[in-house]
N, C-alpha and C positions, 0 to 999 in steps of 0.2 A: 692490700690496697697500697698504692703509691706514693708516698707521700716524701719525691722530692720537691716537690711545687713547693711546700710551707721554708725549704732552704732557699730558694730561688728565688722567692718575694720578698724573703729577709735579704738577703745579699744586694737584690735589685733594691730595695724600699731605701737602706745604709746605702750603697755607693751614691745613688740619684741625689740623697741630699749633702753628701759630702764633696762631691764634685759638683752640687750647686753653690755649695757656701765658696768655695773655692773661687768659680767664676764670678761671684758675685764680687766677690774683696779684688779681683781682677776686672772690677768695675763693665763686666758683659753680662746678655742675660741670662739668668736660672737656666734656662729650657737646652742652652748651651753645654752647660754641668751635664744635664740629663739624658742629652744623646751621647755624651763625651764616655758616661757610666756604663749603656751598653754596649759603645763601641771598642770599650778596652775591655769590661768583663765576657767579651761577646766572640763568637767565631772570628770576626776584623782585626782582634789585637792578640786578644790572651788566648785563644785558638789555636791562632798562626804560631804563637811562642812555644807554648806546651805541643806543638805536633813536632816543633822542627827540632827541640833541646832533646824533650821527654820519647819523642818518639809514636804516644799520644794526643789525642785532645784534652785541654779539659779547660770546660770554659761555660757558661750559660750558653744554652742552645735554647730555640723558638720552640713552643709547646701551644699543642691547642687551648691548655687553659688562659697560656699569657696570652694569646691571641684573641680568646673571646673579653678577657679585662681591657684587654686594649682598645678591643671595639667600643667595650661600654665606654671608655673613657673618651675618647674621640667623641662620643655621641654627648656626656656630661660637659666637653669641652664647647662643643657646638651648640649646646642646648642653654651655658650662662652664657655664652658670646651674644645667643639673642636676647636672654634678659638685660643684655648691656645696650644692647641696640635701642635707641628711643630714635622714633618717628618722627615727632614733631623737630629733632634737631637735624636730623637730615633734611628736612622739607624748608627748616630754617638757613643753613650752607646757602642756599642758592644756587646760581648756574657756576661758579669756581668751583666748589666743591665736586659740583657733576661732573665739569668738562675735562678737570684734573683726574677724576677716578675713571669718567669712563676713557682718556687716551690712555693710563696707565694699565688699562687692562688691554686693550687693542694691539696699542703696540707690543708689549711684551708678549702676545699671545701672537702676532705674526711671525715677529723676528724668535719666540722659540720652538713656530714649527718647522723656520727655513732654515733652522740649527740642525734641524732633525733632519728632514733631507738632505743636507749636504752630505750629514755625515754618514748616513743610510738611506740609502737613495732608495733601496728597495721597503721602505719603511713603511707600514699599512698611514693612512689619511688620519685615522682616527691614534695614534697612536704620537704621529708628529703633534698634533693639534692639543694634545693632552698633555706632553711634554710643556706647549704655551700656555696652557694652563696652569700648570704649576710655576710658572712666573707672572703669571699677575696677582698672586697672594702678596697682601702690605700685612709687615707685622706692627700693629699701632703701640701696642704696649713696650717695646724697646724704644723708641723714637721719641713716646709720654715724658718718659724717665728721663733722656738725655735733655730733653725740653725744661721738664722741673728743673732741673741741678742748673740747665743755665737762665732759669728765669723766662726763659721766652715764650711760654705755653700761651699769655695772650697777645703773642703781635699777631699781626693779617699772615703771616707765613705759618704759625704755630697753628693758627685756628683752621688755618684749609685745610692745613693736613689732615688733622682730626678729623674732619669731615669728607675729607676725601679719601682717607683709611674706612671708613665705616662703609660708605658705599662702595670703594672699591672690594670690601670682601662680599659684599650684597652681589653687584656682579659675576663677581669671581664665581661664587655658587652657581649663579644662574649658566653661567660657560659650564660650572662641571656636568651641571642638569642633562643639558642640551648633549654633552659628551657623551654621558653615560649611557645615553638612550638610543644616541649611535653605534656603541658598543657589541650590538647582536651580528648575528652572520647575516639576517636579511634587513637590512637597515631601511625603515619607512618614513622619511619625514613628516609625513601631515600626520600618521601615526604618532611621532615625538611630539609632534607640534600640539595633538589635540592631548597629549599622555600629559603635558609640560601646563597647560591651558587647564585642566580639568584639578593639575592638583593643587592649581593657583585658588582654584573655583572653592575645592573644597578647605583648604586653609582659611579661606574669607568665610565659609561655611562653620566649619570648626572656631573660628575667634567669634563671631559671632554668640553663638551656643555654648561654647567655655565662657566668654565675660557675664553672661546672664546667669549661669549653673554659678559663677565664685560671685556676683552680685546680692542672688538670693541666698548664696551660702554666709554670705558675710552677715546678712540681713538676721540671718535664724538663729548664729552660734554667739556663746560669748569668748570675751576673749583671751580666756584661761583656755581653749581648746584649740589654738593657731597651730600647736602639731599637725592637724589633719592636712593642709594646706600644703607642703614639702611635698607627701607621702601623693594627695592628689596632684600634682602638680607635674611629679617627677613618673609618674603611671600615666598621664596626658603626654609628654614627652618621647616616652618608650613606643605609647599608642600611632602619633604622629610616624616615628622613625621606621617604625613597621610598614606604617601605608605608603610612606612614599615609597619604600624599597621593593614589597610586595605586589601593592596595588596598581602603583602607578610606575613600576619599574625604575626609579630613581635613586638618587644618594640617600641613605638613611641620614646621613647626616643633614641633609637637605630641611627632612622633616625636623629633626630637632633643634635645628637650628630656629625653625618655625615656629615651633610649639615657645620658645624664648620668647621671642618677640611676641607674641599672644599674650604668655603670660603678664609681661612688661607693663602690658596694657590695662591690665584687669586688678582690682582689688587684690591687696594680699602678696601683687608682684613684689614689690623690694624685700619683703620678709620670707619668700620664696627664695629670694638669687640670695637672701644671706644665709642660708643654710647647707648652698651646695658646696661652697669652698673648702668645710672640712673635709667632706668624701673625696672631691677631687685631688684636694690636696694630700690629702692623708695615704691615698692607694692606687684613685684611676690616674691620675696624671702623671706622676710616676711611671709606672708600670706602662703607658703607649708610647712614652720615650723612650724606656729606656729598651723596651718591644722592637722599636723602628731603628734603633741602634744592632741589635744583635740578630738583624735581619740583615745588615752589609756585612760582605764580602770584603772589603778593601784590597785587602795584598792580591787577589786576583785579580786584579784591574790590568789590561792589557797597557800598550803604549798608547793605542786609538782611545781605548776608555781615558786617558789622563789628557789627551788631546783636546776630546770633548769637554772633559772636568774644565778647563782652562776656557774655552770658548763657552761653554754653558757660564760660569763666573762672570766672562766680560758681559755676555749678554743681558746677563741677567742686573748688572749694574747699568748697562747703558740706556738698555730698554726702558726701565722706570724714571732715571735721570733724565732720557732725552722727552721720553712720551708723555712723563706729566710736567717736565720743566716748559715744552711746548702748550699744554696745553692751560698754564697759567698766563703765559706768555699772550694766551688767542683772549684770555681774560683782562687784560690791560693792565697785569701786573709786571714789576721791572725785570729786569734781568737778575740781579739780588737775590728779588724774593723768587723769581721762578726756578732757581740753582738748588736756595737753601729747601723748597718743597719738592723737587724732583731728588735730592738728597735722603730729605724725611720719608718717602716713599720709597726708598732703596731696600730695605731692612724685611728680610723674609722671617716667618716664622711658623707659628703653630696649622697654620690654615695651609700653607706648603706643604710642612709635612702630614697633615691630613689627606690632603689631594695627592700626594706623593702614591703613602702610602695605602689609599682607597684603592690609584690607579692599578698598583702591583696585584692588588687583588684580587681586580678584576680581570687582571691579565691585558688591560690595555698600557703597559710598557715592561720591558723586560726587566727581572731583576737584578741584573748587570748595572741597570744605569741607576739604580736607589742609592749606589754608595756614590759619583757625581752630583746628585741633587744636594744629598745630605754635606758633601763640602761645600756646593755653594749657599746654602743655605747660614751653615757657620761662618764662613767668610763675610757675608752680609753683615751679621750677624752684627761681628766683628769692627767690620768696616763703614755702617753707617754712624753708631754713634762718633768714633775718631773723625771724619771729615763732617758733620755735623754739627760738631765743635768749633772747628773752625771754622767752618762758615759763619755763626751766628756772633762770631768774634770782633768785638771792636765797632760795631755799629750801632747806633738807636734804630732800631724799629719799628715801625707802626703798632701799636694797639689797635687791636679789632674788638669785634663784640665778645666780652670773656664767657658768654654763655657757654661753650663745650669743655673750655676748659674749666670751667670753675664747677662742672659735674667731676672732674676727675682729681680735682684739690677738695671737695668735699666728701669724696667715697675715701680718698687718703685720712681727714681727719677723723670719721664715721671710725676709721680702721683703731688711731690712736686713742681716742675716746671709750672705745670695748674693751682696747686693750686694759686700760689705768682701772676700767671697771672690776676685772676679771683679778690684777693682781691687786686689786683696791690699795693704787698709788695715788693718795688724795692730793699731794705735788703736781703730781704731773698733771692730775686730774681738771685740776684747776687750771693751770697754761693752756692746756691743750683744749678746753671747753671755751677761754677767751678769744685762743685763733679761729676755735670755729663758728666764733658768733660771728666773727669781722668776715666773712666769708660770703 
């Protein structure tokens, strides 16, 4: 039996958090550290070194096991993203929130498949259009951060975003959906359309019948037996990400992402989503970054591949900057506020490289261009909190309704409150129980 996997998961598990804490104190985000782990312990960095000194490789290389962990974790990834998701605050955004996510995805989804022609002319349809896919993912959790540190999370520019982050990756899904389903050799739209329609059918079908199964379960059990709930929760989950991949020929991640939002809804949801963070954090999360890492190539990048790198970068910044600064703009917001939210909306991340790395493996884009995404991705990364900053510099701003944001200062206090519990710091215990009443 084989067992260099148990060396591989230690090495990946150690670097992913040591080149996060790094990024971190370099005030960028974790996720950064952890593509950074498998791009240097990976064929892209320490590959290239050890072939051209040593005369061999020796390096982490891609294995089917990290590849099925990294699915799961993609799937764990997408599965709290929907227990983050709450309905009623989308529905509360209103038409800014909409008009700003749905331009943000439009335009970045035209201008990065006319990136893709240009540069490959001979490029299949479904493969240019997938590449603008993977530019209309917002990463909200980099932008949260830079927002807390300057205070601005409730003015009217802080609050779109949030809401305009949340539905623009709602859409963003719904593009991959529609992609993926084009993906076959004989491609039938009223096919997609009805494949797309039915599995909308059966999610409405399935939340239904999960809130009533965790209603009467809540009803029957007491509450010394709230284990069961994770265990059901997370088998509902895995159940969804099968049928849409299977059944309805879709993203797995699709469904779990679904099966989130479901839960969100139903009894027992927040003490569900608080349980996934150690598994994610502890093994799957890790391990799909630092996966997607030690799947580039780098040093093999031609001059054309570093060409595009550069023009995929600008696009990719302009696209968001220009298509949601516009579409605040169509909302009667200033020039200001439409800059610093086309700004806030610049910042790629986990849902990119989802859809990155989905697309590779479906074979709807070549694995040549995985190691351009992944720099403009870090470069985003990078670069929205820095002009961010200044933007939000030096002005008073509107206050808007803190309702989104005061979800994302209360799941922060929730955080420090467990914490004082666990290392029973009755100090801290005490502060941090007063900031969270005033809350």
């Amino acid at each position: 039996m084989e067992y260099t996997y148990l060396l591989s998961l230690c090495v990946i598990l150690l670097s992913t958090k040591i080149f996060s804490i790094i990024s971190r104190r370099a005030q960028l985000p974790q996720v950064v550290g952890a593509l950074m782990a498998g791009l240097f312990f990976g064929p892209a960095v320490l590959g290239a070194l050890t072939s051209h000194f040593l005369g061999f490789q020796f390096c982490l290389m891609p294995s089917g096991l990290l590849s099925r962990l990294a699915e799961l974790g993609v799937i764990v990834i997408m599965f709290t993203a929907g227990m983050e998701t709450n309905i009623s605050d989308l529905q509360a955004s209103g038409k800014v929130g909409f008009v700003v996510a749905l331009s943000g995805v439009l335009v970045p989804l035209g201008m990065g498949a006319g990136l893709m022609y240009l540069f490959d002319p001979n490029t299949t349809f479904v493969s240019a259009v997938f590449v603008g896919a993977v530019l209309t993912a917002t990463s909200v959790s980099i932008t949260v951060e830079t927002l807390k540190e300057l205070g601005k999370m409730s003015t009217k520019a802080g609050n779109t975003i949030l809401a305009a982050a949340l539905i623009d990756d709602i859409l963003g899904l719904i593009c991959l959906t529609v992609i993926t389903g084009m993906a076959g050799e004989q491609v039938n739209m009223l096919l997609i359309l009805v494949k797309i329609t039915g599995f909308f059918v059966f999610v409405g079908l399935m939340g239904v019948l999960f809130y009533k199964f965790m209603d009467w379960s809540d009803r029957q059990q007491e509450e010394r037996n709230l284990r069961r709930y994770p265990v059901i929760g997370f088998a509902f989950c895995l159940f969804m990400a099968w049928a849409a991949e299977v059944v309805f020929g879709i993203a797995d991640i699709i469904g779990a992402f679904s099966a989130g939002m479901i839960i969100a809804m139903s009894p027992k949801g927040q003490y569900i989503a608080s349980k996934f963070d150690t598994i994610a954090y502890l093994l799957l999360t890790p391990v799909f970054f630092a996966n997607i890492g030690l799947e580039v190539t780098i040093p093999h990048m031609s001059l054309g591949l570093l060409a595009f790198t550069a023009a995929l970068v600008a696009v990719s910044v302009i696209s968001k900057l220009g298509g949601c600064g516009l579409g605040a703009r169509l909302c009667g917001l200033d020039k200001h506020q439409s800059y610093q939210i086309g700004l806030g909306m610049v910042c790629r991340g986990e849902v990119a490289l989802i859809v990155a790395g989905k697309g590779m493996a479906m074979g709807m884009i070549n694995e040549d261009y995985l190691g351009p995404i992944i720099i403009m991705i870090i470069i985003c990364t990078i670069f929205t909190p820095i002009f961010l900053k200044k933007a939000f510099r030096g002005k008073d701003e509107e206050v808007a309704d803190h309702h989104l944001a005061d979800q994302f200062e209360l799941a922060d206090r929730v955080d420090l409150l467990t914490n004082d519990l666990i290392l029973h710091d009755n100090r801290k215990h005490e502060i941090h129980w007063k900031e969270f009443m005033e809350i």
